[in-house]
C-alpha positions as CSV (number, residue, x, y, z in Angstrom):
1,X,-1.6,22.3,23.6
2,X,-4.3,20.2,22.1
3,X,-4.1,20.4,18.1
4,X,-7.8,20.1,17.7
5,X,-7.9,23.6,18.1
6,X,-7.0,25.1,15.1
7,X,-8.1,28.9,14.3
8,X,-11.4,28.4,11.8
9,X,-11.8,24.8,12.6
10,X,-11.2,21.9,14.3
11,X,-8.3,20.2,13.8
12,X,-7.8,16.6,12.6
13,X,-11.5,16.2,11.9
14,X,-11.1,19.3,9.4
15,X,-8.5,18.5,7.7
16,X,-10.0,15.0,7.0
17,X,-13.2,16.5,5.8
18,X,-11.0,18.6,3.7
19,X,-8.8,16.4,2.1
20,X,-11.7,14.4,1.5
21,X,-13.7,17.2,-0.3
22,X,-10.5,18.3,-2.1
23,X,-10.7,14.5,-4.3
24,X,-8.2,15.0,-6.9
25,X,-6.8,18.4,-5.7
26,X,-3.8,18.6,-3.5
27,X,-4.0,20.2,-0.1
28,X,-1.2,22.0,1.6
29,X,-1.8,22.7,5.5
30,X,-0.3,26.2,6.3
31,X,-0.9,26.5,9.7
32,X,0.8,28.7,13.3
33,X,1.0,25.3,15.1
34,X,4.4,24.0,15.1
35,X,4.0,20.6,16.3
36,X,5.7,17.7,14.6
37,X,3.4,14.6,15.3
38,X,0.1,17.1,14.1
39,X,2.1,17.8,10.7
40,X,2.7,13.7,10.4
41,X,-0.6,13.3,11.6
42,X,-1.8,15.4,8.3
43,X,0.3,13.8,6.1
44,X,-1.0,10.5,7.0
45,X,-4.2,11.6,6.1
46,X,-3.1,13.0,2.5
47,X,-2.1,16.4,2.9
48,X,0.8,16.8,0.7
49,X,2.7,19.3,2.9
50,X,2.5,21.1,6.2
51,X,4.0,24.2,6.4
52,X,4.7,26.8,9.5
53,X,3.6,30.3,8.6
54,X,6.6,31.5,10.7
55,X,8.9,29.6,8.2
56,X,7.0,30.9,5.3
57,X,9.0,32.5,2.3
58,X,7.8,33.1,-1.5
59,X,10.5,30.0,-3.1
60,X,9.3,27.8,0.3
61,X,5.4,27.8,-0.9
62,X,6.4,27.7,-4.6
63,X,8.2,24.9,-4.1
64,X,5.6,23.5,-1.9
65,X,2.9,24.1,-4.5
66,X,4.4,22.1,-7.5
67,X,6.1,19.5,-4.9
68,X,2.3,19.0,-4.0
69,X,0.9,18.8,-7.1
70,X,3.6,16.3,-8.5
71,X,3.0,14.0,-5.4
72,X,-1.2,14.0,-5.5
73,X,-0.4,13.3,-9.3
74,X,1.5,10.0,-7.9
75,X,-0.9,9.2,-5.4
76,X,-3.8,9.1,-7.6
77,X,-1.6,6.8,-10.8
78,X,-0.6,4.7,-7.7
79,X,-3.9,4.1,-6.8
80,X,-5.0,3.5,-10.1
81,X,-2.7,1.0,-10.2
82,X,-3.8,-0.9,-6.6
83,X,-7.7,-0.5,-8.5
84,X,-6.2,-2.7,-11.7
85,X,-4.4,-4.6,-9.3
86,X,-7.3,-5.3,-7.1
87,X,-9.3,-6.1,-10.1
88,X,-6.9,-8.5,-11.3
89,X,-6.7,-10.7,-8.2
90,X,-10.7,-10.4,-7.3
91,X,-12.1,-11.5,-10.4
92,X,-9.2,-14.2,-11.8
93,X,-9.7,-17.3,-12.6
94,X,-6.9,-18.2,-12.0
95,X,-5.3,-18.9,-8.5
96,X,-2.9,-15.9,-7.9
97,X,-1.0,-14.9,-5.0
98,X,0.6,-11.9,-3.7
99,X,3.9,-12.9,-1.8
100,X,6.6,-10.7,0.6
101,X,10.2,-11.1,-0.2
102,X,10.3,-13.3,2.5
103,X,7.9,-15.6,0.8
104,X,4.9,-14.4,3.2
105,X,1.3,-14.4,1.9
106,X,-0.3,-10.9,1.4
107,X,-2.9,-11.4,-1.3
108,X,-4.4,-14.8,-2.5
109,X,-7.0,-14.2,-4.9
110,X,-10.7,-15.9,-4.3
111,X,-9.9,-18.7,-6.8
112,X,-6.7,-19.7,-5.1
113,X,-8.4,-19.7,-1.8
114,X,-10.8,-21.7,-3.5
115,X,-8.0,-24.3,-5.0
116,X,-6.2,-24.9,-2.1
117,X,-9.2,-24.7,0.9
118,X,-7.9,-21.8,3.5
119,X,-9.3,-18.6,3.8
120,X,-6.3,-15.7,3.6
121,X,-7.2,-14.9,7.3
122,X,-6.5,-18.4,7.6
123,X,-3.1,-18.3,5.8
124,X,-2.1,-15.0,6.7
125,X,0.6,-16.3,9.4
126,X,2.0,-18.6,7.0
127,X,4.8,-18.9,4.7
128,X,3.9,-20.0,1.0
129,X,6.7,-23.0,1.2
130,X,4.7,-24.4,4.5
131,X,1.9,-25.1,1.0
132,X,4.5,-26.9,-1.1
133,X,5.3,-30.4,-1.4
134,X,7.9,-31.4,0.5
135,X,10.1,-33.0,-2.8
136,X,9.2,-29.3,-5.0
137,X,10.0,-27.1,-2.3
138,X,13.7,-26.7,-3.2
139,X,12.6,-25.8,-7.0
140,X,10.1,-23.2,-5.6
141,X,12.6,-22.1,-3.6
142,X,15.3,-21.6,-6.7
143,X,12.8,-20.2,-8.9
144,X,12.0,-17.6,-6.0
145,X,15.2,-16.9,-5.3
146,X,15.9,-16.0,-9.0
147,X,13.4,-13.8,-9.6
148,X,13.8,-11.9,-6.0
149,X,17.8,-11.4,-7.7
150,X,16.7,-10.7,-11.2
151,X,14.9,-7.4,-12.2
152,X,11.5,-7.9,-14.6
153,X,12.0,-11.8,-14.5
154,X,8.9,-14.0,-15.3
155,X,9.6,-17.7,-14.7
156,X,7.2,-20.4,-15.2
157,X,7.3,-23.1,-12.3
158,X,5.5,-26.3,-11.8
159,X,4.5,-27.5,-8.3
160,X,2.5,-29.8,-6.3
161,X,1.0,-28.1,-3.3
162,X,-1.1,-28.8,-0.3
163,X,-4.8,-28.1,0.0
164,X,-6.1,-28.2,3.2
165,X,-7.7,-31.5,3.5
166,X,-3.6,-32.7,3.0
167,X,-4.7,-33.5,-0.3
């Protein structure tokens, strides 16, 4: 059965509009359609919780209803968070990046493209010791090791790098 069928509406494309129109309010998609890719499908797009009316009892929606309302309340701090985040890296000075635990590159801030000469499209495939020095690379490497195994750890490092001219 095709799930963009739903009584009153249709679908996917409603319960986009929906969460979008609901902004700050949390949205809980109570629905006859038991189908457990749809009720992912909703969740991906914000719905805070999909429930079967079959499955329905008075502790199951109250439960649903604060659960809900706890999570949108998380969702919208987090993304207040990714804003001051996002904030931070586009309009720094400084040159800042953004690195995965396995020293991959997933932010660079403008001015750090700018310092070193590669785009992040550029950099995106490599690793942030391929930029080092060859002679600082084992110090980067201790000092990221350190603060990968220590919680709330802010260590200063000094390091030559490459730009991309090989300067």
């Amino acid at each position: 059965p095709s799930h963009d069928n739903l009584p009153d509406c249709k679908g996917i494309d409603s319960i986009r509009q929906m969460v979008e129109q609901a902004g700050r309010i949390p949205v809980i998609v109570l629905t006859g359609y038991n189908n457990q890719d749809f009720g992912i499908a909703c969740l991906k797009l914000g719905v805070q919780d999909y429930l079967i009316k079959d499955d329905i009892t008075g502790p199951i929606i109250e439960k649903s209803i604060s659960y809900a309302i706890e999570r949108k309340r998380n969702q919208q701090e987090m993304l207040q968070r990714e804003k001051r985040f996002r904030a931070l890296i586009e309009n720094s000075a400084d040159g800042l990046a953004l690195l995965s635990v396995n020293g991959g590159i997933i932010e660079l801030s403008s001015s750090a493209c700018k310092i070193i000469g590669f785009t992040l499209d550029e950099i995106s495939s490599m690793k942030v010791m391929d930029l080092i020095h060859h002679r600082d690379v084992r110090k980067v490497y201790q000092a990221f090791e350190s603060v990968l195994t220590e919680a709330n750890t802010i260590l200063p490092v000094e390091f030559r790098g490459h730009t991309r001219s090989g300067a």
